[in-house]
C-alpha positions as CSV (number, residue, x, y, z in Angstrom):
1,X,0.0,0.0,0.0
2,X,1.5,3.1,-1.2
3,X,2.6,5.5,2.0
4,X,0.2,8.3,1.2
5,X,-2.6,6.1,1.4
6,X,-4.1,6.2,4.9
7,X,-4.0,2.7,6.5
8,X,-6.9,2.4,8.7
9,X,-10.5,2.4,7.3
10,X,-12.0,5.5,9.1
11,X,-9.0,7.2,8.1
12,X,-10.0,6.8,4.3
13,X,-13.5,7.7,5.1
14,X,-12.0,11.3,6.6
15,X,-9.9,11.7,4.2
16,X,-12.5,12.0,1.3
17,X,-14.7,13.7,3.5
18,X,-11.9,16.2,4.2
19,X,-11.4,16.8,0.0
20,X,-13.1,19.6,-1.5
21,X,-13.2,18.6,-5.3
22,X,-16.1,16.4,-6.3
23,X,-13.6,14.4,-9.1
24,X,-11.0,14.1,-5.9
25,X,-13.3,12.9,-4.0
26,X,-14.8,10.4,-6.7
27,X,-11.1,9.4,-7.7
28,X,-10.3,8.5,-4.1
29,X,-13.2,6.5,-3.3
30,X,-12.1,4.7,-6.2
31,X,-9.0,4.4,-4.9
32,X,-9.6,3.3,-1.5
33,X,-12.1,1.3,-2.4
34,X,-9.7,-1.2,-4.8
35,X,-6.9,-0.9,-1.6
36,X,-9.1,-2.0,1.1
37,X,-10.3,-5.1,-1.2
38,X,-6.9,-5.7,-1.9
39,X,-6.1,-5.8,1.3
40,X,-9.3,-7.9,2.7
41,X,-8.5,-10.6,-0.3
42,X,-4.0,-10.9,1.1
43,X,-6.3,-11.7,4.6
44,X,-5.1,-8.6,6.1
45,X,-8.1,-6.2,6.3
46,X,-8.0,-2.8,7.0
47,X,-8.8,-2.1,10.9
48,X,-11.3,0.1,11.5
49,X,-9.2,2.3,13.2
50,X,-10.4,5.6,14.8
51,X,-10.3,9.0,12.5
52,X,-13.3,11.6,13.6
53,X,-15.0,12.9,10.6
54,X,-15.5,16.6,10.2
55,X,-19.1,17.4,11.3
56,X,-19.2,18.4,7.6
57,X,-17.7,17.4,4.6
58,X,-15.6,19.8,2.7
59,X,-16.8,21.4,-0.6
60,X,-15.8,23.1,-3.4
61,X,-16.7,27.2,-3.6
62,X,-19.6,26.6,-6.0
63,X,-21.9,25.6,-6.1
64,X,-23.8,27.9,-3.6
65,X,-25.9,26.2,-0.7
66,X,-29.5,27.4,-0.1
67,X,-32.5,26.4,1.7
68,X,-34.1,24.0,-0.4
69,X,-37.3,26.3,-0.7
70,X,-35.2,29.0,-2.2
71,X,-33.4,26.7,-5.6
72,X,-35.3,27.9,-8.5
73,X,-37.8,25.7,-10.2
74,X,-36.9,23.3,-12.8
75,X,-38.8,23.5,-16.1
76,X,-38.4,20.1,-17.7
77,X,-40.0,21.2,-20.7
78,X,-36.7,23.1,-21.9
79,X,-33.2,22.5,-22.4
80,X,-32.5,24.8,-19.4
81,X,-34.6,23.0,-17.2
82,X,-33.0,19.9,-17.9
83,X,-29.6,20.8,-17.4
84,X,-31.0,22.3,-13.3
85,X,-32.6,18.4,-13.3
86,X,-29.0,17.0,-13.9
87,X,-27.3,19.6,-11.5
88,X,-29.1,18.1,-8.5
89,X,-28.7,15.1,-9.8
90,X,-25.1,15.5,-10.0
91,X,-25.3,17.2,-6.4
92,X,-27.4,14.5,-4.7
93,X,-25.0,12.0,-6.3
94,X,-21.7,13.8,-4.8
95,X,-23.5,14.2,-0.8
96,X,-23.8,10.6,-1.2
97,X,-20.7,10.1,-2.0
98,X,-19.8,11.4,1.3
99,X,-23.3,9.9,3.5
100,X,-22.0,6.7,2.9
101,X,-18.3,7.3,3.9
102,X,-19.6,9.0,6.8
103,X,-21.8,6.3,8.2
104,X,-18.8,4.2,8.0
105,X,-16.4,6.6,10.2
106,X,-19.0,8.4,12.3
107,X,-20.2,5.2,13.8
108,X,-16.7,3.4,13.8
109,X,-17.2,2.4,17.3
110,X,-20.6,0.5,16.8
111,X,-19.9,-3.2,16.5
112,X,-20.8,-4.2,12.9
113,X,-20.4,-7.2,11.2
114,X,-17.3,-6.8,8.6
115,X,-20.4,-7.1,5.8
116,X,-21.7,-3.4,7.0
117,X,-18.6,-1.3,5.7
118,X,-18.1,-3.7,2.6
119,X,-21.6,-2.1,1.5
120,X,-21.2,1.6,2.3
121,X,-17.7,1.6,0.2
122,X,-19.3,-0.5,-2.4
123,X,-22.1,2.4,-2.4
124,X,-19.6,5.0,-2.2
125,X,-18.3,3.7,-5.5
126,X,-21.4,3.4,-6.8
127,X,-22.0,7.4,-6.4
128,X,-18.8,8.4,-7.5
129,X,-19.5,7.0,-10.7
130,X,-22.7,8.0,-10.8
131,X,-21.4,11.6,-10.1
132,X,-18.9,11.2,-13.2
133,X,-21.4,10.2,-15.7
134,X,-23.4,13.2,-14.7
135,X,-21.3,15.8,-15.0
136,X,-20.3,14.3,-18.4
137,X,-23.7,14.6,-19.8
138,X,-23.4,18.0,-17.7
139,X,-20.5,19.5,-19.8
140,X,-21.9,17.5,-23.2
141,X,-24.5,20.6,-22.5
142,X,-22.4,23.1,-21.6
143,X,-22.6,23.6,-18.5
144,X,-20.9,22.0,-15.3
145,X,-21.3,20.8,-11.4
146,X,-21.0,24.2,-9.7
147,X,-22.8,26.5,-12.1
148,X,-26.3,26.3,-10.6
149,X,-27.3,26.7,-6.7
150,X,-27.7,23.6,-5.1
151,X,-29.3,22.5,-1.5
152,X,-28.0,21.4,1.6
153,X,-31.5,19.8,2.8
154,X,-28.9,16.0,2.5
155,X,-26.5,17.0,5.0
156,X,-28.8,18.6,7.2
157,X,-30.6,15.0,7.3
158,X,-27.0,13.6,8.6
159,X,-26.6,16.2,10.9
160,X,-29.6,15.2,12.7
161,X,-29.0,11.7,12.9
162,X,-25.4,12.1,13.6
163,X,-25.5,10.5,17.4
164,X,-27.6,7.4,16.4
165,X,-26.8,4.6,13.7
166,X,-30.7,3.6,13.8
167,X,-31.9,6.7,12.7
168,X,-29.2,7.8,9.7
169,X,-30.4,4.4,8.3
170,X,-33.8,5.1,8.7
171,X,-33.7,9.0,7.3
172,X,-31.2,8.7,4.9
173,X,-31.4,5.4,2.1
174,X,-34.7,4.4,3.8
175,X,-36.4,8.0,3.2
176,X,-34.3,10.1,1.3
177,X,-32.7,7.5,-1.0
178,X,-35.6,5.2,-1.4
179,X,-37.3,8.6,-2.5
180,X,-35.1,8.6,-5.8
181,X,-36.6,5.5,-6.8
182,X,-40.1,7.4,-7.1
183,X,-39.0,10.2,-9.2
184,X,-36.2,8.7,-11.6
185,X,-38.5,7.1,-13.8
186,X,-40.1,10.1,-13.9
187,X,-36.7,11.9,-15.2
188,X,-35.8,8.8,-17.3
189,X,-38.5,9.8,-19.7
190,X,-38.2,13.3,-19.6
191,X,-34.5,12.7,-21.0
192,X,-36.1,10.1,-23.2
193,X,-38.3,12.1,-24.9
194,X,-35.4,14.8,-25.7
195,X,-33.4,12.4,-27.2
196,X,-31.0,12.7,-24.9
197,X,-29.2,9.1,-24.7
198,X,-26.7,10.2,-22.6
199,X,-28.6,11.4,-19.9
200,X,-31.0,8.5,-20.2
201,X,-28.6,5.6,-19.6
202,X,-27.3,7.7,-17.0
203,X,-30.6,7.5,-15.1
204,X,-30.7,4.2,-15.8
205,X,-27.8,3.4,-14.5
206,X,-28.7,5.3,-11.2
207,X,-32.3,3.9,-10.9
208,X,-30.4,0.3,-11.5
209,X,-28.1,0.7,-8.5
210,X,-29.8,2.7,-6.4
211,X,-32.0,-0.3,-4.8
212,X,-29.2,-2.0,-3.8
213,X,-28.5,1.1,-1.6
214,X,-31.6,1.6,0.2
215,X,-31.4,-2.4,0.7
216,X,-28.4,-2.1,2.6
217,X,-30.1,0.7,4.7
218,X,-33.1,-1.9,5.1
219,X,-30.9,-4.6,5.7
220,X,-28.6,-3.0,8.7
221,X,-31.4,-1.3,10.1
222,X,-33.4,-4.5,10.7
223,X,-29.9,-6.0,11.9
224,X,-29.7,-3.4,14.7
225,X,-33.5,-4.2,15.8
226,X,-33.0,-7.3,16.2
227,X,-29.9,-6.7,18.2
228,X,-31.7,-4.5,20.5
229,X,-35.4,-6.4,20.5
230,X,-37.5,-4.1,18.7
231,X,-40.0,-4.1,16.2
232,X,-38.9,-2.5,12.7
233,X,-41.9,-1.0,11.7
234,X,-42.6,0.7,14.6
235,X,-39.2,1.9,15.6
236,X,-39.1,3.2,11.5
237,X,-41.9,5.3,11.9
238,X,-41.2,6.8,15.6
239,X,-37.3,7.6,14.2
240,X,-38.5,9.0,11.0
241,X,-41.6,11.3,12.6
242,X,-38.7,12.2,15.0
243,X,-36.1,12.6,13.1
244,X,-37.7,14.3,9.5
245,X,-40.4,15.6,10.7
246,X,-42.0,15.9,7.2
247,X,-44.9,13.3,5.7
248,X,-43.6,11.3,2.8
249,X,-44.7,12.1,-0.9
250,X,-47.0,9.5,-2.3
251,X,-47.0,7.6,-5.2
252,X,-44.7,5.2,-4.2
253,X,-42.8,3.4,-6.1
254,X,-43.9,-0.4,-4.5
255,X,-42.2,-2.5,-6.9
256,X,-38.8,-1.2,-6.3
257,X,-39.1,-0.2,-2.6
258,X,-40.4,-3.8,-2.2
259,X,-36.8,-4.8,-4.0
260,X,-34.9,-3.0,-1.6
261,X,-36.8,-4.5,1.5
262,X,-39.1,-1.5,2.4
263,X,-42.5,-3.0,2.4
264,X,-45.5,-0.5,2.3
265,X,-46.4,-0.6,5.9
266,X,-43.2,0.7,6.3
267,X,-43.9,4.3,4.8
268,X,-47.6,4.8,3.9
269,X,-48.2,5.5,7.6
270,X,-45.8,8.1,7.3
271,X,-47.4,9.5,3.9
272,X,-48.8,13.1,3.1
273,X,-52.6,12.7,4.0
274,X,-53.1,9.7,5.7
275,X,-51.8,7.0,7.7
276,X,-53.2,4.6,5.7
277,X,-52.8,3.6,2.2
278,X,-55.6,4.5,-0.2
């Protein structure tokens, strides 16, 4: 392992969570990601180790962070509008990036099974392509990740939840992530109809992938109850009414929620006008 690498697993996590750039930080995870299989494959895994991650993540200058109320509306309809769609793509796709390298060294001292970090830097890597390809179709337009505002409503989400593993599993790839596979479909044929190829196999891609991460969020969250004797359902709905504090946006997406092990009594309790399905 070369020297400048850092040697411990939390270590990695700050450092990417410590790098500005979005392509350093997608470069690294790559990086680090390859070093720490290597390492688990010799039979010499990385240790977990014990490197505090900033209480944020560094970012580049631009773009600009605002309350989400206050980013301008996207028009689909034009080629402007789609260019805002894929700048919050690309900018959801980058605080991912560092979500799931934060969950890793943020609750380094929870007892996990080796399996639980094996899935966040295997999501990591996922993002940080999914970042590259979007800021590809990005400059095919013109344009580039930093030249619209963007919001901070993501972090804010892991700033709540940063004392309790139960609940960043619960807000973020059981609500906020599982939430993407409502709307992409949406996009995907928005970017269809444009004839935009690019940009469609992109969000293809992205939809693709993006069960597997809100499984792992199902799958580690149900873990945990089990350690602890409680009931998933219920404890999901008193940490997300705690912790969000917003009802969910129906229509669901059933299919691939039920994919990624969120079944519908999970959320539609929790839905905007009702705590029932319809």
């Amino acid at each position: 392992m070369p020297d400048h690498q850092p040697d411990t697993l939390s270590a990695m996590a700050v450092r990417v969570l410590t790098t500005p750039d979005g392509h350093d930080k997608a470069r690294l995870t790559r990086e680090f990601a390859a070093a720490w299989r290597a390492a688990r494959d010799a039979g010499r895994p990385l240790p977990m180790g014990d490197a505090a991650p900033p209480d944020r993540p560094a970012r580049p200058e631009a773009p600009p962070l605002v309350d989400p109320r206050d980013v301008p509306r996207r028009r689909p309809g034009t080629p402007q509008g789609r260019i805002a769609m894929l700048h919050a793509v690309a900018h959801i796709e980058l605080n991912a990036v560092d979500l799931h390298w934060d969950v890793i060294a943020r609750f380094r001292h929870v007892p996990m099974p080796a399996g639980f970090a094996e899935d966040w830097i295997r999501a990591a890597e996922d993002e940080a392509r999914h970042f590259e390809m979007v800021t590809e179709c990005l400059a095919a337009h013109g344009s580039h990740y930093g030249a619209l505002p963007a919001h901070a409503g993501m972090w804010q989400a892991a700033e709540e939840t940063a004392h309790d593993l139960m609940a960043r599993l619960a807000v973020v790839p059981m609500v906020l992530e599982a939430r993407g596979l409502d709307v992409t479909p949406q996009m995907i044929e928005i970017f269809r109809k444009a004839g935009d190829a690019s940009a469609t196999r992109a969000l293809q891609t992205i939809y693709a992938e993006e069960v597997a991460h809100v499984a792992y969020g199902s799958k580690w969250f149900n873990f945990l109850c089990g350690r602890h004797d409680l009931d998933p359902r219920e404890t999901f709905h008193e940490l997300v009414r705690r912790h969000f504090r917003a009802p969910l946006k129906p229509p669901f997406n059933e299919e691939k929620r039920a994919d990624a092990g969120l079944p519908p009594d999970f959320y539609w309790p929790l839905a905007d006008g009702g705590p029932s399905r319809p």
